[in-house]
TITORFI-124723 format. One record per residue (C-alpha): residue number from 0; residue in three letters; chain; x, y, z. Coordinates in pm, whole numbers, always signed. Last residue first. Layout:
N
<rec seq="NUM" type="ala" mol="A" xx="X" yy="Y" zz="Z"/>
...
This chain:
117
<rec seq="116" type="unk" mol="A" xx="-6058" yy="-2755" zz="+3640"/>
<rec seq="115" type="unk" mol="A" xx="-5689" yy="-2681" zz="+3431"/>
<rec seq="114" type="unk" mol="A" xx="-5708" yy="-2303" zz="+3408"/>
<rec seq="113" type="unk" mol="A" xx="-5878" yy="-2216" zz="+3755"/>
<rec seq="112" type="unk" mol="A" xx="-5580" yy="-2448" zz="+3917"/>
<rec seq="111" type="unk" mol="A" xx="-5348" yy="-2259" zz="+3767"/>
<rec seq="110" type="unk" mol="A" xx="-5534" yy="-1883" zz="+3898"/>
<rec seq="109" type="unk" mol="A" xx="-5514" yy="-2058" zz="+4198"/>
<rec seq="108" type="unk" mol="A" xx="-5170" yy="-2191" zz="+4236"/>
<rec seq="107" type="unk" mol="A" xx="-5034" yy="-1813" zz="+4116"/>
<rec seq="106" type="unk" mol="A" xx="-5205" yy="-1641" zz="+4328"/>
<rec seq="105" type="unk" mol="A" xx="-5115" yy="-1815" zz="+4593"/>
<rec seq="104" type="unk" mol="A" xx="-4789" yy="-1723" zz="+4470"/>
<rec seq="103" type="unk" mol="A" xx="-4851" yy="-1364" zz="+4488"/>
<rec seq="102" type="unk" mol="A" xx="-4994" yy="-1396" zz="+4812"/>
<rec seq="101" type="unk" mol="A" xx="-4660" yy="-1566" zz="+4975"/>
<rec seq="100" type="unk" mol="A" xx="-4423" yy="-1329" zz="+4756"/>
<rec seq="99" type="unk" mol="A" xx="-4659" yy="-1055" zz="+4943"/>
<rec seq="98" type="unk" mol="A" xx="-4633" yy="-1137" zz="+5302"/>
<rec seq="97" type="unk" mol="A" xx="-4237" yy="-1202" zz="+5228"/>
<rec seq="96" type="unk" mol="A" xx="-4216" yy="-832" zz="+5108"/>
<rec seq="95" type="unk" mol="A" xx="-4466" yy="-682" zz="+5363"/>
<rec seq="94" type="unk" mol="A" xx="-4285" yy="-807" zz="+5676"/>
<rec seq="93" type="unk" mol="A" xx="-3978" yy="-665" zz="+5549"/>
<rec seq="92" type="unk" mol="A" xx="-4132" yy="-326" zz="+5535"/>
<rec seq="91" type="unk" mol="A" xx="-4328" yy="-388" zz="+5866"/>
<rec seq="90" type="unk" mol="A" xx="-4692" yy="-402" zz="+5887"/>
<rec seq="89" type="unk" mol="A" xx="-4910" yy="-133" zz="+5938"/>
<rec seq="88" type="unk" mol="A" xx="-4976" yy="+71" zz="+5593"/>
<rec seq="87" type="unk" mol="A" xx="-4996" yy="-227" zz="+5386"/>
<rec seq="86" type="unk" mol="A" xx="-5365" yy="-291" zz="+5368"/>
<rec seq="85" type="unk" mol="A" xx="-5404" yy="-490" zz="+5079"/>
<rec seq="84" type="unk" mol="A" xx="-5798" yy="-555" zz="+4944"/>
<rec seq="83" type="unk" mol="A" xx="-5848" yy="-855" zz="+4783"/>
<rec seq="82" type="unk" mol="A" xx="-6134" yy="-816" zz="+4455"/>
<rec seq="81" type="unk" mol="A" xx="-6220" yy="-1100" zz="+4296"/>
<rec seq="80" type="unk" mol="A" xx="-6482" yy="-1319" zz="+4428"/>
<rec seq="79" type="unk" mol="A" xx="-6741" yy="-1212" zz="+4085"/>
<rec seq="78" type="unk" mol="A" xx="-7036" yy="-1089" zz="+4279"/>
<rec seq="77" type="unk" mol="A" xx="-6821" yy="-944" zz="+4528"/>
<rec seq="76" type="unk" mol="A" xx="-7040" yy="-984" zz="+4824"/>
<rec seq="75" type="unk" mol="A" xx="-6874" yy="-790" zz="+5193"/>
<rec seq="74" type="unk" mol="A" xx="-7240" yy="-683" zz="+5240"/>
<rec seq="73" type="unk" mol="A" xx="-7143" yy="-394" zz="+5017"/>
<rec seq="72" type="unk" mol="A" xx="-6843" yy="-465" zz="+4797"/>
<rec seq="71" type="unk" mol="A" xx="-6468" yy="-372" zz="+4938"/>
<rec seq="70" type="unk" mol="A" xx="-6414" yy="-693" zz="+5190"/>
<rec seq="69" type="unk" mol="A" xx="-6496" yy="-928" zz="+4879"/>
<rec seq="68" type="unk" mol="A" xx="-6235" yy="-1124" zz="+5028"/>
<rec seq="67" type="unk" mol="A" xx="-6201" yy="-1093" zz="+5370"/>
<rec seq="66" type="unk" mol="A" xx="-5872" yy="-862" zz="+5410"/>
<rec seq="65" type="unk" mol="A" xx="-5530" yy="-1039" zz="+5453"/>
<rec seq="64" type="unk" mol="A" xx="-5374" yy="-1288" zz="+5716"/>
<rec seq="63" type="unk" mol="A" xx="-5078" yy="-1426" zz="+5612"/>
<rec seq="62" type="unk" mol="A" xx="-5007" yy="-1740" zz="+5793"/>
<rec seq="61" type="unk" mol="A" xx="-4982" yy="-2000" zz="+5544"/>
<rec seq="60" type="unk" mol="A" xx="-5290" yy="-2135" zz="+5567"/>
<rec seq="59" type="unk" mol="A" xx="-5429" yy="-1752" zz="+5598"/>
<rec seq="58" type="unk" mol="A" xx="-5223" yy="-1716" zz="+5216"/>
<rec seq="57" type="unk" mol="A" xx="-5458" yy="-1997" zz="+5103"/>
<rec seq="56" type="unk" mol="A" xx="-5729" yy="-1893" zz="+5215"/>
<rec seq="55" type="unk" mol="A" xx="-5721" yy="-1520" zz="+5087"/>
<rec seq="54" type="unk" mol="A" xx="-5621" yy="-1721" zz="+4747"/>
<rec seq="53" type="unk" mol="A" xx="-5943" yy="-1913" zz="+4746"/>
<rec seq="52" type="unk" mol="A" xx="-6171" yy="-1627" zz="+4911"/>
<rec seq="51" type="unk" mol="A" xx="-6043" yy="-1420" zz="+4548"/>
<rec seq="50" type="unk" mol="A" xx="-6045" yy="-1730" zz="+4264"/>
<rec seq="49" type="unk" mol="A" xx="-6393" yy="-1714" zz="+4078"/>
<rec seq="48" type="unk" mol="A" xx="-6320" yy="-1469" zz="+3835"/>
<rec seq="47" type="unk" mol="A" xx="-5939" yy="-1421" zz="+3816"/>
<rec seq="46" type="unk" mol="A" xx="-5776" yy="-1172" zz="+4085"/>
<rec seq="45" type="unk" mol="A" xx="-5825" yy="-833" zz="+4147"/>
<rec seq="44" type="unk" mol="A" xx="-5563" yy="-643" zz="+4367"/>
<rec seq="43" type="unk" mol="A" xx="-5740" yy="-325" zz="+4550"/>
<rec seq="42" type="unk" mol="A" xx="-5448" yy="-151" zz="+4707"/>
<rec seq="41" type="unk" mol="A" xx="-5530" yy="+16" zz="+5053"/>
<rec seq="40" type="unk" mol="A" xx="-5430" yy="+315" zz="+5262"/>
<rec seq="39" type="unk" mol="A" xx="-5501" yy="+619" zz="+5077"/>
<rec seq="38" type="unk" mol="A" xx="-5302" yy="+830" zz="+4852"/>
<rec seq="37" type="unk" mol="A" xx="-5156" yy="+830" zz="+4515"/>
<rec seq="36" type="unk" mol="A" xx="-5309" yy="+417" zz="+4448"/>
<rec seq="35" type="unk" mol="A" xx="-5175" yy="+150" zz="+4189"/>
<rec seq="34" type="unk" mol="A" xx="-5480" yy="+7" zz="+4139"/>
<rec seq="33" type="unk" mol="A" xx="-5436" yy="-373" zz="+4072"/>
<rec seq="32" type="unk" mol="A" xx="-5440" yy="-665" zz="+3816"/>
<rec seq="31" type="unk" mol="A" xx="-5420" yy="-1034" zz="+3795"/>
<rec seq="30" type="unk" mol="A" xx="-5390" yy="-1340" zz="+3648"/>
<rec seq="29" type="unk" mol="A" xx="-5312" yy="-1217" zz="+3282"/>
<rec seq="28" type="unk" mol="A" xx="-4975" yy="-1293" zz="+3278"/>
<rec seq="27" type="unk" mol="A" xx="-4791" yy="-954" zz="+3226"/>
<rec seq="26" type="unk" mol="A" xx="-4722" yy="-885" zz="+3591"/>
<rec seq="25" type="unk" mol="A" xx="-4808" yy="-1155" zz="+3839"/>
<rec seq="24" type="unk" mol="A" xx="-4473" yy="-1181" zz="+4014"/>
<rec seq="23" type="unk" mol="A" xx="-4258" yy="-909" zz="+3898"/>
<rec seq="22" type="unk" mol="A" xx="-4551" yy="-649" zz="+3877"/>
<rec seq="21" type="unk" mol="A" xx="-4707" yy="-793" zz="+4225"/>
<rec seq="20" type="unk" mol="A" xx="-4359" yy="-785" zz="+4388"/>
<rec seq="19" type="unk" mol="A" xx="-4315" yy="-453" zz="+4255"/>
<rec seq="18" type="unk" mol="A" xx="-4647" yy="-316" zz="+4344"/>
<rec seq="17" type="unk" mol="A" xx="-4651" yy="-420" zz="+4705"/>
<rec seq="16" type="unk" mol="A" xx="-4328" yy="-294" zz="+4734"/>
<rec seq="15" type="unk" mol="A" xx="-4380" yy="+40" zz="+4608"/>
<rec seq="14" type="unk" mol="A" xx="-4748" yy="+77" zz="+4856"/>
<rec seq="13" type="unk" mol="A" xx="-4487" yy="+12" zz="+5159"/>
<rec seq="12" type="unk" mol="A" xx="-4206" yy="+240" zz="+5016"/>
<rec seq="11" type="unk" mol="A" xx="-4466" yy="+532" zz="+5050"/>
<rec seq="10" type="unk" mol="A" xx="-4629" yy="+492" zz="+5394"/>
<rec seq="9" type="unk" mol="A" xx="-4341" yy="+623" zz="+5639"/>
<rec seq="8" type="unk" mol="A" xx="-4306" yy="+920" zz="+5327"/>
<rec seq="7" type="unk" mol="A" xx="-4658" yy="+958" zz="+5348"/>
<rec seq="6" type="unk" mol="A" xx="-4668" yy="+1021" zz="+5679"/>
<rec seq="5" type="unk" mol="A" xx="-4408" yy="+1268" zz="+5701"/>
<rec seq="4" type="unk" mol="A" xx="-4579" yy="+1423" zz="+5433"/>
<rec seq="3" type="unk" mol="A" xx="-4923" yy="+1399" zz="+5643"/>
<rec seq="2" type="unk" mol="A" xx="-4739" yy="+1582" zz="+5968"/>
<rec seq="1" type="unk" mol="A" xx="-4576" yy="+1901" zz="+5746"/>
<rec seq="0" type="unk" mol="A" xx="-4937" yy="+1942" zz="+5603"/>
């Protein structure tokens, strides 16, 4: 028990700054939502229909490698390419942050994109 609390504290500000970049970022604007998890090692951020391999994509472009798209759904198929799943357990705190300002943006230029096509 002693081992998995000291785990969870390593683990803990990881999962927070996912969330708060994804609150301050995407929070509020209909783009996007997420789980916001008490255990485990993975947030499940849901984009617009249509827009998940897009913004995984995007952020690889830019050299932030993320999940497959879809990665969650059997065969790897989300029927509606939505669905990212963030793994934030290895990289580094500060590593996170600036991964996650990158996907939020992408994001952000998708879900745009999606609106004016």
């Amino acid at each position: 028990h002693k081992h998995m609390q000291k785990h969870a504290n390593i683990l803990r500000p990881k999962f927070e700054a996912v969330d708060e970049t994804l609150e301050r970022e995407l929070g509020g604007k209909g783009i996007g939502d997420w789980s916001k998890p008490a255990g485990g090692y993975f947030i499940s951020l849901n984009t617009l229909e249509g827009c998940a391999a897009e913004v995984v994509n995007m952020t690889g472009a830019a050299g932030v490698k993320l999940t497959a798209a879809g990665a969650t759904f059997p065969y790897h198929k989300d029927p509606n390419n939505r669905n990212i799943r963030i793994a934030p357990a290895l990289p580094s705190l500060d590593d996170i942050g600036q991964a996650m300002e990158c996907v939020a943006i992408c994001v952000q230029i998708v879900s745009i994109r999606r609106f004016l096509s």
